[in-house]
Each structure stands twice: as structure tokens, then as C-alpha cells.
KOLGU-966186 format. One line per field, with one value per atom (N, C-alpha, C): residue number from 1; residue in one letter; chain; x, y negated, z negated. Coordinates in steps of 0.1 Angstrom, whole numbers, plus 5000, padded with zeros to 4 digits. Layout:
// KOLGU-966186
num = (NUM / ...) .
residu = (A / ...) .
chaine = (A / ...) .
east = (X / ...) .
north = (Y / ...) .
up = (Z / ...) .
END
This chain:
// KOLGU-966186
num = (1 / 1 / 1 / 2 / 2 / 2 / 3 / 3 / 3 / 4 / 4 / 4 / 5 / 5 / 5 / 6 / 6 / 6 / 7 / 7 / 7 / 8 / 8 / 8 / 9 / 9 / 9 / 10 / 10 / 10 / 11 / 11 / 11 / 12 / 12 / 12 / 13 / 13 / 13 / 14 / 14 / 14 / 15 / 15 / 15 / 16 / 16 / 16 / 17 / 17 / 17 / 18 / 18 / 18 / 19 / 19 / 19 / 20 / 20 / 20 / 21 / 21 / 21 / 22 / 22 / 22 / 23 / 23 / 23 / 24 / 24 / 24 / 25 / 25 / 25 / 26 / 26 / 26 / 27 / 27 / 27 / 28 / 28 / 28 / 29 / 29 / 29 / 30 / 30 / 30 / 31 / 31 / 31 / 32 / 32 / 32 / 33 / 33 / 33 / 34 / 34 / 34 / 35 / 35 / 35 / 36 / 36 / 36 / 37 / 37 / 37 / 38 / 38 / 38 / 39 / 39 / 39 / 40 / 40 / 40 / 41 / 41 / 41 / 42 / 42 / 42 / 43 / 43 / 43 / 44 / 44 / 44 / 45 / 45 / 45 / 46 / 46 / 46 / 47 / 47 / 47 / 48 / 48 / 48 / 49 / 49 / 49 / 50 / 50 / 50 / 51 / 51 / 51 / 52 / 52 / 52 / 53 / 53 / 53 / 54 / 54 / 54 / 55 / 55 / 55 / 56 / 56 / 56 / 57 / 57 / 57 / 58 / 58 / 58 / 59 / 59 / 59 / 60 / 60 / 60 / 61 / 61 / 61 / 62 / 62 / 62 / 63 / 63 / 63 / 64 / 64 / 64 / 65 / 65 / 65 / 66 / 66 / 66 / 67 / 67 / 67 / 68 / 68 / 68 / 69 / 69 / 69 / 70 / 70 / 70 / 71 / 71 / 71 / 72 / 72 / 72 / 73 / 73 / 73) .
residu = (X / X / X / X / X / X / X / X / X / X / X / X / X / X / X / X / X / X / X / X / X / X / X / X / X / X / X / X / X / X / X / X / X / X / X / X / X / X / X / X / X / X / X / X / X / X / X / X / X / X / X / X / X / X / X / X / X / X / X / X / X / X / X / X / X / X / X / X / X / X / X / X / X / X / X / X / X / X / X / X / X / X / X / X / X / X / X / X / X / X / X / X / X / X / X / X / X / X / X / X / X / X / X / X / X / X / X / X / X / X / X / X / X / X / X / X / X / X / X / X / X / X / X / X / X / X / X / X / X / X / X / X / X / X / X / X / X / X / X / X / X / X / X / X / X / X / X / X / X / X / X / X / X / X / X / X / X / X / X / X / X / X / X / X / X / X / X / X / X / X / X / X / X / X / X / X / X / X / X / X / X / X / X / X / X / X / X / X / X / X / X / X / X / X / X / X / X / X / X / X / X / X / X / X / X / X / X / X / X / X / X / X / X / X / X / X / X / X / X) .
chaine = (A / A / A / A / A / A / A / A / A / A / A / A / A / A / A / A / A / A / A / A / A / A / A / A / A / A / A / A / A / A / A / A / A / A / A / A / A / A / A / A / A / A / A / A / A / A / A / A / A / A / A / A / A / A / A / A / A / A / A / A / A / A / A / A / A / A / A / A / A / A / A / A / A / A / A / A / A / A / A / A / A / A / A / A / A / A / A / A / A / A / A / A / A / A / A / A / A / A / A / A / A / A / A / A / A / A / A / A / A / A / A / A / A / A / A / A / A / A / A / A / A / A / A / A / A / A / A / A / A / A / A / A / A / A / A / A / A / A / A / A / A / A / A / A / A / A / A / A / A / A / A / A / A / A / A / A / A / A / A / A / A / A / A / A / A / A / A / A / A / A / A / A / A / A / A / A / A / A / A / A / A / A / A / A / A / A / A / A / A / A / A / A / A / A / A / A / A / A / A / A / A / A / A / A / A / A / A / A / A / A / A / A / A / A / A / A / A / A / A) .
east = (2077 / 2071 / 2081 / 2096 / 2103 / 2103 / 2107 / 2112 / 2101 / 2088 / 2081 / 2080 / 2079 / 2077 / 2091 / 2103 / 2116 / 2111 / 2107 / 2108 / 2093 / 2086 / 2075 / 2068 / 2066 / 2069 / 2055 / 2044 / 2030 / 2023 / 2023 / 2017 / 2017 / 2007 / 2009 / 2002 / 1995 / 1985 / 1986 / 1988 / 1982 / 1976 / 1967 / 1961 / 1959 / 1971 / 1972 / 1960 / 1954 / 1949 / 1943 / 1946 / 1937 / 1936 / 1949 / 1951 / 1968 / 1966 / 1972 / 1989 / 1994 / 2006 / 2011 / 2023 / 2034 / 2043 / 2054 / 2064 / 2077 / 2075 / 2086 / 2078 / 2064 / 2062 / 2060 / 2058 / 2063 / 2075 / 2086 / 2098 / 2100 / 2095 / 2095 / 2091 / 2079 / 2074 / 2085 / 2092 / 2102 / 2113 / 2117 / 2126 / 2121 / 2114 / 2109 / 2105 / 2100 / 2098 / 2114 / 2120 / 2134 / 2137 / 2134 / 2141 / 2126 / 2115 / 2105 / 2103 / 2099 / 2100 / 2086 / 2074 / 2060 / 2052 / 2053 / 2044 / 2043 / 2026 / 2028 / 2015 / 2007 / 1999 / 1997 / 2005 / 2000 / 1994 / 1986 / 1981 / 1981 / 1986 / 1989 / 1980 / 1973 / 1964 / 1957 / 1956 / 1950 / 1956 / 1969 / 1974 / 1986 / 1988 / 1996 / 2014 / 2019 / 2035 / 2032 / 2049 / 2051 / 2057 / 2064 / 2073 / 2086 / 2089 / 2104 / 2108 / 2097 / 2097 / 2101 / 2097 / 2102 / 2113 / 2126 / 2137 / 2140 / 2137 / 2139 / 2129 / 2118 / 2111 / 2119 / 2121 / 2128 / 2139 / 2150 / 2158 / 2156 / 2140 / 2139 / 2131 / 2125 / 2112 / 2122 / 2130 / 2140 / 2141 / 2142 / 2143 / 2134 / 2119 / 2108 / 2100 / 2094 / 2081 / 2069 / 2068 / 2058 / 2050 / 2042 / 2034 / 2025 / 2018 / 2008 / 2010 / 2014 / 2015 / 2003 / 1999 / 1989 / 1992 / 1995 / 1998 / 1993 / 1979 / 1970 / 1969 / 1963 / 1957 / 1945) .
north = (2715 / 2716 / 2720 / 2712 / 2717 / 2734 / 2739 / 2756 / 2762 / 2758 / 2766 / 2768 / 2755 / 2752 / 2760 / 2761 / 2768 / 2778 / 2784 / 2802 / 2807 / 2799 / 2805 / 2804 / 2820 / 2826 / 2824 / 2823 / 2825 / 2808 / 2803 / 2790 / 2783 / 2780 / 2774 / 2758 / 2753 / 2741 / 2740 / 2728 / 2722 / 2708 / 2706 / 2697 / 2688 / 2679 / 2671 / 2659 / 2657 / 2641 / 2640 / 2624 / 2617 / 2626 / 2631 / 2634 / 2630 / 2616 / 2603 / 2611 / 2614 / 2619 / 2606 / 2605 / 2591 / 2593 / 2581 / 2586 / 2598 / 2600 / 2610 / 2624 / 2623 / 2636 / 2635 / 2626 / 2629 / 2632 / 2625 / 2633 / 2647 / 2649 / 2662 / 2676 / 2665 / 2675 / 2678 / 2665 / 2660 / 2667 / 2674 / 2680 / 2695 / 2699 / 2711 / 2716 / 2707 / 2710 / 2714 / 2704 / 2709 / 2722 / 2733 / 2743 / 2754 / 2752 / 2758 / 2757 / 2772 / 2772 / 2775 / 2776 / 2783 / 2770 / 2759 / 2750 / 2744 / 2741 / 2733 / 2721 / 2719 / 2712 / 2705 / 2691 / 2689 / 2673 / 2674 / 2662 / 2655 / 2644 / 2634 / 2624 / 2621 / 2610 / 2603 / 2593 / 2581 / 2587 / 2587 / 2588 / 2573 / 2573 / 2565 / 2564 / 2567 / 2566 / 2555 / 2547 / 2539 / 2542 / 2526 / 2531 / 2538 / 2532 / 2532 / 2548 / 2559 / 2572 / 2579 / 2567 / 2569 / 2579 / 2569 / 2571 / 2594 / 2596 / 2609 / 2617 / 2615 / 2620 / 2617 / 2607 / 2605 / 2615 / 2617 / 2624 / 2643 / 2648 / 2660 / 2664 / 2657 / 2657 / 2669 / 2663 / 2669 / 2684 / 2689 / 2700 / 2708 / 2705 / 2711 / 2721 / 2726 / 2735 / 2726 / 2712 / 2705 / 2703 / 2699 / 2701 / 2686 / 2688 / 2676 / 2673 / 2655 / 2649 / 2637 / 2640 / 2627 / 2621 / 2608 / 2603 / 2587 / 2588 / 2574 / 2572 / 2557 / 2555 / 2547) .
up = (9011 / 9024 / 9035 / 9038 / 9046 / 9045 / 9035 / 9030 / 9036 / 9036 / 9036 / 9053 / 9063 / 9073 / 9083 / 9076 / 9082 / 9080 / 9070 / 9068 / 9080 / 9079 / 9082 / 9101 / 9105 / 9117 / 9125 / 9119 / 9126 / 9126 / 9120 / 9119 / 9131 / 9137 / 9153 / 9151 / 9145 / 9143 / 9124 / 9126 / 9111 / 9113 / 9102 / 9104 / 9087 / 9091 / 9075 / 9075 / 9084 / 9084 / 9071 / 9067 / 9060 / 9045 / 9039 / 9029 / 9016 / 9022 / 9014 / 9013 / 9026 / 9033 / 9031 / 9022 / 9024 / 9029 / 9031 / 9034 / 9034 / 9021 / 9021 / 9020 / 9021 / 9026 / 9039 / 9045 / 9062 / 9066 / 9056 / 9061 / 9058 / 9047 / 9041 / 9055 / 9060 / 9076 / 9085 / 9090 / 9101 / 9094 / 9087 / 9087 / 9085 / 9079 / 9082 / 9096 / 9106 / 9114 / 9126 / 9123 / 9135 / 9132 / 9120 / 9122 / 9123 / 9124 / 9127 / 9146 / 9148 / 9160 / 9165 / 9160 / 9163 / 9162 / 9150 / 9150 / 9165 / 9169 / 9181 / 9180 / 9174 / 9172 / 9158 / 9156 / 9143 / 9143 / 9135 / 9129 / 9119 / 9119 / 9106 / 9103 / 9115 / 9113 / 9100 / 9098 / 9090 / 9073 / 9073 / 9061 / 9059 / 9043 / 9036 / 9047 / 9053 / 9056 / 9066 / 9066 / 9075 / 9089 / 9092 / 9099 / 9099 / 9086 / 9079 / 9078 / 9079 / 9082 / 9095 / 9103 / 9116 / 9123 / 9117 / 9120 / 9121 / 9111 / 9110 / 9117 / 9119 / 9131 / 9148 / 9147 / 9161 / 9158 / 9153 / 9152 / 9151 / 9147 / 9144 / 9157 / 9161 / 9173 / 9184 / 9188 / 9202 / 9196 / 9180 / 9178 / 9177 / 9176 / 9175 / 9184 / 9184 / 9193 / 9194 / 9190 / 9191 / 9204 / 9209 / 9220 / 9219 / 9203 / 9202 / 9189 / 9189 / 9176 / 9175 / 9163 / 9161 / 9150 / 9153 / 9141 / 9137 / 9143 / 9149 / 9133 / 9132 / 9119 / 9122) .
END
């Protein structure tokens, strides 16, 4: 999911909710996302990850094109 999210130039919104997203595929996002520059709307909502995923979101967030994060449960 990172590789795909670095290489890729048109994708502006994705929308993961509520499709049993764990932890290390949220990391998997949070770092694909710091080197993607187009994504701006994504949605995580009511999936499996914790907090303990946290940490590397906080750290990729500052690199992103993000605009809107949802990540309610």
C-alpha cells in the first residue's frame, strides 16, 4: 500500500472506512502518505487499529497534502 500511494500522481480522496484496517495497515497508509503529494481526503473511520499506530502518523502527517482525516470510530 505505501509503493503504491508514493508512485501514484492522480488520486485525491480515498475512502477505507469500516474495512477491518489494523494497525500495520495504517502504518502502511502513514507512510505512504508522507511521500504522496495529491492525496487530500481520506477516510479511516470505524476500522480495527489502535493508538499504538499513532506515533507514525504524527510523524508523517507534517509531510502530507492531507486536508481531511477521519479517523472516528
Amino acid at each position: 500500500m505505501a509503493l503504491l500511494l508514493w508512485n501514484n500522481k492522480m488520486l485525491m480522496s480515498l475512502y477505507l472506512e469500516q474495512c477491518s484496517l489494523t494497525n500495520h495497515g495504517s502504518e502502511q497508509l502513514a507512510e505512504g502518505l508522507s511521500k504522496n503529494s495529491t492525496l487530500k481526503h481520506l477516510n479511516m473511520s470505524n476500522n480495527k487499529f489502535d493508538g499504538s499506530s499513532m506515533y507514525i502518523w504524527a510523524t508523517s502527517l507534517g509531510k502530507t497534502a492531507l486536508r481531511t482525516l477521519d479517523l472516528s470510530y
